[in-house]
C-alpha positions as a Markdown table, in Angstrom:
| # | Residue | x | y | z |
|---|---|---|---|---|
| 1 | Unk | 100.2 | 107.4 | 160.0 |
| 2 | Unk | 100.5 | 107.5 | 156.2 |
| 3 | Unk | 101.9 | 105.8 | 153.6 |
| 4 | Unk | 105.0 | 104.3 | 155.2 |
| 5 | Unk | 103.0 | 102.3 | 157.2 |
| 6 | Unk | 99.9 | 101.6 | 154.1 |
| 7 | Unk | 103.2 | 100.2 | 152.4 |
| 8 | Unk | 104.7 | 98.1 | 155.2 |
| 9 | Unk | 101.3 | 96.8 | 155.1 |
| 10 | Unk | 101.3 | 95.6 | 151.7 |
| 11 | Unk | 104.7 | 94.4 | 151.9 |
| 12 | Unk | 103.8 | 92.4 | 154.4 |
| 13 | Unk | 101.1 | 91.3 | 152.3 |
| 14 | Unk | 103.0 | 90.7 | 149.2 |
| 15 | Unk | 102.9 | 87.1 | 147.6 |
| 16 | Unk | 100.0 | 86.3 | 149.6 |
| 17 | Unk | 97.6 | 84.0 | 146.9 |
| 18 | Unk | 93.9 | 82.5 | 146.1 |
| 19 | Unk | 96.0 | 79.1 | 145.7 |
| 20 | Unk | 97.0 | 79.4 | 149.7 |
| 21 | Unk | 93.7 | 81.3 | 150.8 |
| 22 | Unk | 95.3 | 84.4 | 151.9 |
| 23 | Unk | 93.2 | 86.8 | 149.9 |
| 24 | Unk | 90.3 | 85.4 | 152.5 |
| 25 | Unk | 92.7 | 87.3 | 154.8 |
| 26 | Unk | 92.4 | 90.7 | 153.2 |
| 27 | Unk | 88.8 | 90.3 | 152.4 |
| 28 | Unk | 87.9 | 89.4 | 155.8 |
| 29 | Unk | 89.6 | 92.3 | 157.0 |
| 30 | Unk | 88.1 | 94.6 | 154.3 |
| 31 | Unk | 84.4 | 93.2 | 155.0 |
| 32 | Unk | 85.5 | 93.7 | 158.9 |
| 33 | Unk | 85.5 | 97.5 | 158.7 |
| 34 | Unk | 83.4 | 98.2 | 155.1 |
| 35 | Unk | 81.2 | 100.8 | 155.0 |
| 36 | Unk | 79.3 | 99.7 | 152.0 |
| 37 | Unk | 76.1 | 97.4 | 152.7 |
| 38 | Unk | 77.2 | 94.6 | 150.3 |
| 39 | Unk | 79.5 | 91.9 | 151.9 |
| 40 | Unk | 82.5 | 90.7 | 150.1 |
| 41 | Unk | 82.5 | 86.7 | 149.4 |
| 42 | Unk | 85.5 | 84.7 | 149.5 |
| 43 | Unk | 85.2 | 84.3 | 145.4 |
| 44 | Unk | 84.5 | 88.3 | 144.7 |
| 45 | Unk | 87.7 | 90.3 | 143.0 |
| 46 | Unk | 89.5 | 92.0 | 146.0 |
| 47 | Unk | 91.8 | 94.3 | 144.0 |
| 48 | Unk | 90.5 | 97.5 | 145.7 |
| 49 | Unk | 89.7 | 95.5 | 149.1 |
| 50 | Unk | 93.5 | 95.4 | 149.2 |
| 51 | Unk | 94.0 | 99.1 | 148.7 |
| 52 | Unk | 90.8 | 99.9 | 151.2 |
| 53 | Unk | 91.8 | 97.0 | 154.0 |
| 54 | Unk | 95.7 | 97.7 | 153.4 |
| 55 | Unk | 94.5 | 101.8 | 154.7 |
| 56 | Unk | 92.2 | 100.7 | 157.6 |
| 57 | Unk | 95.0 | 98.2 | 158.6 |
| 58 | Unk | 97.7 | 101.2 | 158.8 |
| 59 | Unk | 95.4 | 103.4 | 160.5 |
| 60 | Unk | 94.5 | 105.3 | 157.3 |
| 61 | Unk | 91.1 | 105.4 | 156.9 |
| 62 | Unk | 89.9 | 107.9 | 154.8 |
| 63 | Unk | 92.9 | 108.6 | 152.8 |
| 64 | Unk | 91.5 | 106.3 | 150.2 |
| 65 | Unk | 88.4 | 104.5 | 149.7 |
| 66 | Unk | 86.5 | 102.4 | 151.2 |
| 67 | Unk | 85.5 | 100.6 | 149.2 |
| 68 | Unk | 85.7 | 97.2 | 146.7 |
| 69 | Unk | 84.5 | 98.3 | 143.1 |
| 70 | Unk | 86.7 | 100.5 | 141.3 |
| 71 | Unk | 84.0 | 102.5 | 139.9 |
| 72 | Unk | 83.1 | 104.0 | 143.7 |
| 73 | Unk | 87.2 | 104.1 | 144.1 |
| 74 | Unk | 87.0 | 106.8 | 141.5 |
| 75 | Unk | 84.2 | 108.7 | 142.4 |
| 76 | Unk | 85.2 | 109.0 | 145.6 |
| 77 | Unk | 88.9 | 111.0 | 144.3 |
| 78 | Unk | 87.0 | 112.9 | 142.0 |
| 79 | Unk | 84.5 | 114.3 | 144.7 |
| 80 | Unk | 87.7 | 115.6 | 146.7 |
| 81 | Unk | 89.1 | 116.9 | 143.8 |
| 82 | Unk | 92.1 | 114.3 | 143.8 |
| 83 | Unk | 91.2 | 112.8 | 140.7 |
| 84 | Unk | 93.8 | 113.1 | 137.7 |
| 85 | Unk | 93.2 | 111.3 | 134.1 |
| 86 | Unk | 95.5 | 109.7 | 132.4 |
| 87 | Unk | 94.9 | 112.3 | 129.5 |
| 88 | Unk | 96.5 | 115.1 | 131.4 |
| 89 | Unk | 99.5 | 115.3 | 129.6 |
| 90 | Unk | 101.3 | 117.3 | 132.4 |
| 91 | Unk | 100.9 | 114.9 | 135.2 |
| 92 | Unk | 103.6 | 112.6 | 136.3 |
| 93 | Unk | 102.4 | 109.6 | 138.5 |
| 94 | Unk | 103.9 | 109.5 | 141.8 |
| 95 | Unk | 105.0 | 107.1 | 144.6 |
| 96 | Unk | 101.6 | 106.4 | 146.6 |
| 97 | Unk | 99.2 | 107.5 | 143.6 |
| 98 | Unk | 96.4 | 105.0 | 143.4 |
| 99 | Unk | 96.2 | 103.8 | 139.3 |
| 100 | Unk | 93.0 | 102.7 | 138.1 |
| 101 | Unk | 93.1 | 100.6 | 134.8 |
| 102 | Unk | 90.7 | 100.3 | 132.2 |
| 103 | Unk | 91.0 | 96.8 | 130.3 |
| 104 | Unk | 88.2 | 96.7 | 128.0 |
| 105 | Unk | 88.2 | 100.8 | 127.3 |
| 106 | Unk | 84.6 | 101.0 | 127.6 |
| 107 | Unk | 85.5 | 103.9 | 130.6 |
| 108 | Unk | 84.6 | 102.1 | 133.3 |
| 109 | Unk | 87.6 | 100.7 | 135.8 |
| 110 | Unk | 88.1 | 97.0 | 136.1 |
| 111 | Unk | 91.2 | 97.0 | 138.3 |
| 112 | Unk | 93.1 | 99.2 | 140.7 |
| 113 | Unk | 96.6 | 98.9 | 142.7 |
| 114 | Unk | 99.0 | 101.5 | 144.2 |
| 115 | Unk | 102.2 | 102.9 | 142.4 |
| 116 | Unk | 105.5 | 101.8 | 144.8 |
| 117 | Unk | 108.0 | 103.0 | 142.1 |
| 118 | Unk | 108.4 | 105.0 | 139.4 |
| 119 | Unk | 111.7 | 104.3 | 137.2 |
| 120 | Unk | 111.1 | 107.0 | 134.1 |
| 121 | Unk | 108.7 | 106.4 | 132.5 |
| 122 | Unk | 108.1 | 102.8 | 134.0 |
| 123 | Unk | 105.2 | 102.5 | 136.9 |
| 124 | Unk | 105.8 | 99.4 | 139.5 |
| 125 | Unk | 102.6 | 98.9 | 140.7 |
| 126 | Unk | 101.5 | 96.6 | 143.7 |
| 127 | Unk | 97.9 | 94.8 | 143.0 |
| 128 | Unk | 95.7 | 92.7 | 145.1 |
| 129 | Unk | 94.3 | 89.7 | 142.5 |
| 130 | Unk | 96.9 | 90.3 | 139.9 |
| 131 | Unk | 97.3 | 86.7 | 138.3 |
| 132 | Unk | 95.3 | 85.5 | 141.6 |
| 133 | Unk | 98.3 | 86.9 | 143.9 |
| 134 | Unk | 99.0 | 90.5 | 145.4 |
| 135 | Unk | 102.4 | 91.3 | 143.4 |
| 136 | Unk | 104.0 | 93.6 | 141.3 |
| 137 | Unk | 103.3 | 94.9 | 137.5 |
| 138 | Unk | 105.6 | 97.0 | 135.6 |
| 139 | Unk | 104.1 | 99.6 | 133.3 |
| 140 | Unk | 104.6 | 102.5 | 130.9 |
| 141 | Unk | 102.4 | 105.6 | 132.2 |
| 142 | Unk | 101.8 | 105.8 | 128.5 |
| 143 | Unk | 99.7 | 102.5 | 128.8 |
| 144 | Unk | 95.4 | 103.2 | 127.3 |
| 145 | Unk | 95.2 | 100.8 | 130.0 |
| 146 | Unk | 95.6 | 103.1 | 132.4 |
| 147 | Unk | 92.3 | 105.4 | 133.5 |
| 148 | Unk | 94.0 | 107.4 | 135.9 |
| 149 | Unk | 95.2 | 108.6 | 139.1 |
| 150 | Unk | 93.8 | 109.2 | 142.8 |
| 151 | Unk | 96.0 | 111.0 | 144.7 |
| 152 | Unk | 95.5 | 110.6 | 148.4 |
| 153 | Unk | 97.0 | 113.3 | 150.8 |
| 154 | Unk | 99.1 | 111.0 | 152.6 |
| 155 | Unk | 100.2 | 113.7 | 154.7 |
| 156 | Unk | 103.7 | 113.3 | 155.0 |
| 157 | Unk | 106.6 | 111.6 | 152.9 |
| 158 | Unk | 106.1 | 108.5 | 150.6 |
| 159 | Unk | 109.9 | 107.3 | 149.9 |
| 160 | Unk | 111.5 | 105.1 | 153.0 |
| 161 | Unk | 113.9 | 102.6 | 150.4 |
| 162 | Unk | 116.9 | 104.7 | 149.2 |
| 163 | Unk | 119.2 | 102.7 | 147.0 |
| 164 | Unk | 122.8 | 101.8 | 148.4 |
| 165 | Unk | 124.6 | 103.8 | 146.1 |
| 166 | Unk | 122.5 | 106.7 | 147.7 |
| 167 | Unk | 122.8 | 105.6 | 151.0 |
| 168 | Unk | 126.3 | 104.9 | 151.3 |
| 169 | Unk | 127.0 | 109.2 | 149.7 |
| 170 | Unk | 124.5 | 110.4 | 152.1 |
| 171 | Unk | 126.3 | 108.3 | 155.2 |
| 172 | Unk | 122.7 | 106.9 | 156.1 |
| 173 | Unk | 123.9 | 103.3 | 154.4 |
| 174 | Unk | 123.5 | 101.5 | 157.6 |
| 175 | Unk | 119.4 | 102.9 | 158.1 |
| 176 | Unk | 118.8 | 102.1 | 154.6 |
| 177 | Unk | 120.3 | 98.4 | 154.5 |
| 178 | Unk | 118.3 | 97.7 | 157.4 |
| 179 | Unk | 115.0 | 98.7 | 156.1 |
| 180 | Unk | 115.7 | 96.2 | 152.9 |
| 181 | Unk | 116.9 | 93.3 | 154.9 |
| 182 | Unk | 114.3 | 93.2 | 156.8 |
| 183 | Unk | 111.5 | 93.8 | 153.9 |
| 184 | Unk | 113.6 | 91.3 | 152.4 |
| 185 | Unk | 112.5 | 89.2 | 155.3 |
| 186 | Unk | 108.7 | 89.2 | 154.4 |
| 187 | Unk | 109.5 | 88.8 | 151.0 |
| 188 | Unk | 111.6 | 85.5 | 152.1 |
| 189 | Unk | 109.1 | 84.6 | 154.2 |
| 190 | Unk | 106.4 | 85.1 | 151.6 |
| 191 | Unk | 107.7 | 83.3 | 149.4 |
| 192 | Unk | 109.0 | 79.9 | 151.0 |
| 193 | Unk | 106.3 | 79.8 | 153.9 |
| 194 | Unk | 108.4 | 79.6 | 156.4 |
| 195 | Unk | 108.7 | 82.0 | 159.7 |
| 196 | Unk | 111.8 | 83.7 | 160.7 |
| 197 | Unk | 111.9 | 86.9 | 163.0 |
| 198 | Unk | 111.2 | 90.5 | 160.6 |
| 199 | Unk | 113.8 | 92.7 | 162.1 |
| 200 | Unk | 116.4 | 93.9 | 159.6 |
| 201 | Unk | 119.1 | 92.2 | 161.2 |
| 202 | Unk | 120.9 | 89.8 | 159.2 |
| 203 | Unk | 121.3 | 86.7 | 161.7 |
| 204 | Unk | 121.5 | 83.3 | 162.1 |
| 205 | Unk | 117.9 | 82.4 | 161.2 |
| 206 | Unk | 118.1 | 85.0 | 158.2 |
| 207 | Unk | 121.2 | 83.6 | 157.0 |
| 208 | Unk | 119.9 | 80.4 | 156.7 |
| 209 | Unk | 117.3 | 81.6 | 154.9 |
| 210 | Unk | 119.3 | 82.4 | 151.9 |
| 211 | Unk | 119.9 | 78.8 | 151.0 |
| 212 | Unk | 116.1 | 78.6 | 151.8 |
| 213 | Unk | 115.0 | 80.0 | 149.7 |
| 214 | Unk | 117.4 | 79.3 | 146.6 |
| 215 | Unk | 116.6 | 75.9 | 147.6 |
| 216 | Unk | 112.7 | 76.7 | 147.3 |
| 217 | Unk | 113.3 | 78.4 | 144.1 |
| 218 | Unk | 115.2 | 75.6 | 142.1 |
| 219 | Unk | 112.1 | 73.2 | 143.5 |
| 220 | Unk | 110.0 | 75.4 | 141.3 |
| 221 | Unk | 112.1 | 75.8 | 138.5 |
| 222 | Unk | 114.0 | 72.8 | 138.1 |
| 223 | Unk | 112.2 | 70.3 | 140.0 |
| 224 | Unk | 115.5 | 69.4 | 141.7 |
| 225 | Unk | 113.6 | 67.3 | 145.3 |
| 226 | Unk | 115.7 | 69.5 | 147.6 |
| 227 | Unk | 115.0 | 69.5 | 151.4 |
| 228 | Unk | 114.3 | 73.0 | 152.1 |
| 229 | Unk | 116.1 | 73.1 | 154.9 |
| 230 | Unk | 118.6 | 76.6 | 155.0 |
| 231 | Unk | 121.4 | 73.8 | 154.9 |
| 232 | Unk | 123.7 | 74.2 | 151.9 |
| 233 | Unk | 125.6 | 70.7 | 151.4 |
| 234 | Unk | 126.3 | 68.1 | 148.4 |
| 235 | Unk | 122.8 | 67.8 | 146.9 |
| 236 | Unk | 121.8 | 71.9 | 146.9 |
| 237 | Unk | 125.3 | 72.4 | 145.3 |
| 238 | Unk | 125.3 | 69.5 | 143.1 |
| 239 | Unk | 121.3 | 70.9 | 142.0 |
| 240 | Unk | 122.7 | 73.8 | 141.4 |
| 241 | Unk | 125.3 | 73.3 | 139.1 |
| 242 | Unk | 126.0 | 76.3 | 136.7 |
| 243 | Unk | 122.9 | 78.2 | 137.3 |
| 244 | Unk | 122.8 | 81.9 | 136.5 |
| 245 | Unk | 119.6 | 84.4 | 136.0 |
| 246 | Unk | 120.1 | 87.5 | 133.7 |
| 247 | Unk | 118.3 | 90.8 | 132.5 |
| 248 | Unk | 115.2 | 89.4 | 130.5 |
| 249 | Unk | 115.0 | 86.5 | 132.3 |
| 250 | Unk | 111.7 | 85.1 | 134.2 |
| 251 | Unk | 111.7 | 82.2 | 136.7 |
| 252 | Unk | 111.9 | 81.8 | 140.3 |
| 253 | Unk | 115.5 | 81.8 | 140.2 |
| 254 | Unk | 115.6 | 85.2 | 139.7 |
| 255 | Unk | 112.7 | 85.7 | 142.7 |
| 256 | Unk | 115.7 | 83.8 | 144.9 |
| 257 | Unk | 118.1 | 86.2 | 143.2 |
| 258 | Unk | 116.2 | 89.6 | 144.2 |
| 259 | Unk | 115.3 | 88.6 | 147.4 |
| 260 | Unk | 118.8 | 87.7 | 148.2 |
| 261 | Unk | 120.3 | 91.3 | 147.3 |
| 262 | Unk | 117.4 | 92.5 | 149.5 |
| 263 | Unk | 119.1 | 90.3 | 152.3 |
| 264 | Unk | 122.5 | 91.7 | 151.9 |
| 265 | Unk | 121.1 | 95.5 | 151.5 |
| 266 | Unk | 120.7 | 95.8 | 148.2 |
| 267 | Unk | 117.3 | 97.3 | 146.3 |
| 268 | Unk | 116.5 | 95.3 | 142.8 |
| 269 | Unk | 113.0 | 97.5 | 142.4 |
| 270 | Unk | 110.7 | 94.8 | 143.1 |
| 271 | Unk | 110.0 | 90.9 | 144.3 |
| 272 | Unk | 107.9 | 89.0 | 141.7 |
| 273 | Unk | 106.7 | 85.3 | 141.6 |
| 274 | Unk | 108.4 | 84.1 | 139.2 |
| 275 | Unk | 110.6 | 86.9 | 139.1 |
| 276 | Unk | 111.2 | 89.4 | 136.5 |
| 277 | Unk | 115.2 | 90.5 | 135.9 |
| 278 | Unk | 115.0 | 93.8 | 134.7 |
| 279 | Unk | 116.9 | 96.9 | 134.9 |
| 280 | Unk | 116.5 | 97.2 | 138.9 |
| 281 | Unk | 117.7 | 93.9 | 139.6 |
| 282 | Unk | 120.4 | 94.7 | 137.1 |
| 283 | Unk | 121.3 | 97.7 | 138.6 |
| 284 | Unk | 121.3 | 96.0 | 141.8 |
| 285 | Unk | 123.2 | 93.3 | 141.0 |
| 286 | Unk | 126.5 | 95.7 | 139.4 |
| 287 | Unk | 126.7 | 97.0 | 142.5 |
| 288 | Unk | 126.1 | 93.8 | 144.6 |
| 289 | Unk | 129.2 | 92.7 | 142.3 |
| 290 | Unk | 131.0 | 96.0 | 142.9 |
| 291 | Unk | 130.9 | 95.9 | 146.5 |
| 292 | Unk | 132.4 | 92.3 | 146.7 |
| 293 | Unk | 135.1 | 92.6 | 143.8 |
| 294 | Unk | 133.3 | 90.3 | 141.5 |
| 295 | Unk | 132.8 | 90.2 | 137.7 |
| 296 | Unk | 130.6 | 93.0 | 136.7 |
| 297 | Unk | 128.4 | 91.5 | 134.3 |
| 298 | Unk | 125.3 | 92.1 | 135.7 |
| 299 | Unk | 124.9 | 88.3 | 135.7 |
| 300 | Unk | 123.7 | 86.5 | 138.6 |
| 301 | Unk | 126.0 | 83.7 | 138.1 |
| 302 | Unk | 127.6 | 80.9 | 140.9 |
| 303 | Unk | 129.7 | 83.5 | 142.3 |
| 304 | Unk | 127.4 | 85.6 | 142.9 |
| 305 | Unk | 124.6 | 83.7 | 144.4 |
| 306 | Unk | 127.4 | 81.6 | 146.6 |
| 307 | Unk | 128.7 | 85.0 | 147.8 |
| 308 | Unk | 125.0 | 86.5 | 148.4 |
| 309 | Unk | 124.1 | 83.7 | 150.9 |
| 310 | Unk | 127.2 | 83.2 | 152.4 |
């Protein structure tokens, strides 16, 4: 165990929201295995019941936490000396670091979630009852918001996702697509409700799915009364129209859009609801354009989406 299988579980996880009871899920959990006298309720914060019940779920207890106040989460790293401040200049956050935050500055933690990515100086960092939901935040590690860093000894490596570019020069492309189809899956799954099979293989069900959830995400942006039903005919075309989703953009279209390149095998850095384009996805989306001899414009235009769920 370690945190491969912590972060499969908060993939899995990922999306889940107060507005579709799913953080009862993770609290009962958490209150299932606590170790602390005090019982969670279904209306306390469960930021750091996400990162304690997301560790007993992957079998790693006692790698972080156990615990649901932030304050205790701290304590706990600095008693095993794995506690690093945000003040310490010579510290670069890493992949499976768990971030405290500090929003009023009064030195006491109001918030906690783990760090998935690091792009420079930017943190992506996966939270339990951020906005209500368990999703993603972008950050500079230059933020005051941030207190600091515990650093559990996963005990092993914490980096499963290379990018395709990556992949396809180390020959491991085929391993690496199939890890992002099928977290791609979850995300799909996560975000239209609907069940399809989590395997990484891109089939029948998962290809219907594409239109799924394009479909799903123009119902949310532009109220469009589609059937979401996986099948692609006059009115989903028609409702789509001349749609596209670009860098600095934020709106479910471009939650369809990443989760699509994560169906084809491509890694945009991150699933948000409503979706965030930024450099990832860009990124992402050049080489998604690349690979099929479109346009290179980093634009997420007809083409592009027809070609993604086709």
């Amino acid at each position: 165990m370690g945190y491969i299988e912590y972060k499969n579980v908060l993939d899995g996880w990922y999306g889940y929201s107060e507005a579709k009871g799913q953080d009862d899920i993770i609290i009962d959990i958490y209150n299932a295995q606590r170790v602390e006298s005090y019982k969670m309720t279904h209306n306390d914060p469960w930021c750091h019941a996400t990162v304690s019940a997301a560790a007993y779920k992957s079998g790693n207890q006692g790698r972080v936490p156990n615990t649901a106040y932030c304050p205790y989460g701290i304590n706990w790293f600095k008693a095993r000396g794995l506690w690093t401040a945000r003040y310490v200049s010579n510290y670069n956050p890493a992949v499976g670091d768990i971030l405290y935050y500090d929003w009023g500055g009064d030195g006491v933690s109001d918030h906690v979630g783990t760090i998935i990515a690091v792009n420079g100086n930017t943190l992506v960092v996966r939270e339990g009852n951020k906005n209500d939901m368990l999703t993603d935040r972008q950050i500079s590690k230059w933020s005051t918001l941030i207190m600091g860093y515990g650093r559990p000894n996963w005990g092993g490596q914490t980096s499963i996702i290379i990018t395709q570019a990556q992949a396809i020069q180390s020959g491991t492309y085929g391993i690496a697509r199939k890890d992002l189809i099928k977290i791609g899956q979850q995300h799909a799954i996560n975000f239209t409700g609907v069940q399809i099979s989590v395997d990484g293989i891109p089939g029948t069900e998962t290809s219907r799915m594409k239109k799924r959830v394009v479909q799903h995400a123009m119902n949310m942006d532009y109220n469009s009364g589609l059937r979401e039903d996986g099948i692609w005919g006059r009115l989903s075309d028609g409702a789509f129209g001349t749609h596209y989703v670009c860098e600095g953009e934020t709106q479910y279209m471009v939650t369809a859009w990443e989760i699509l390149l994560m169906l084809n095998g491509y890694d945009p850095k991150g699933v948000e609801h409503p979706g965030k384009f930024g450099s990832g996805c860009a990124d992402a989306t050049d080489l998604f354009q690349k690979d099929h001899n479109l346009v290179r414009d980093k634009v997420a235009g007809r083409k592009s989406f027809m070609t993604a769920m086709n």
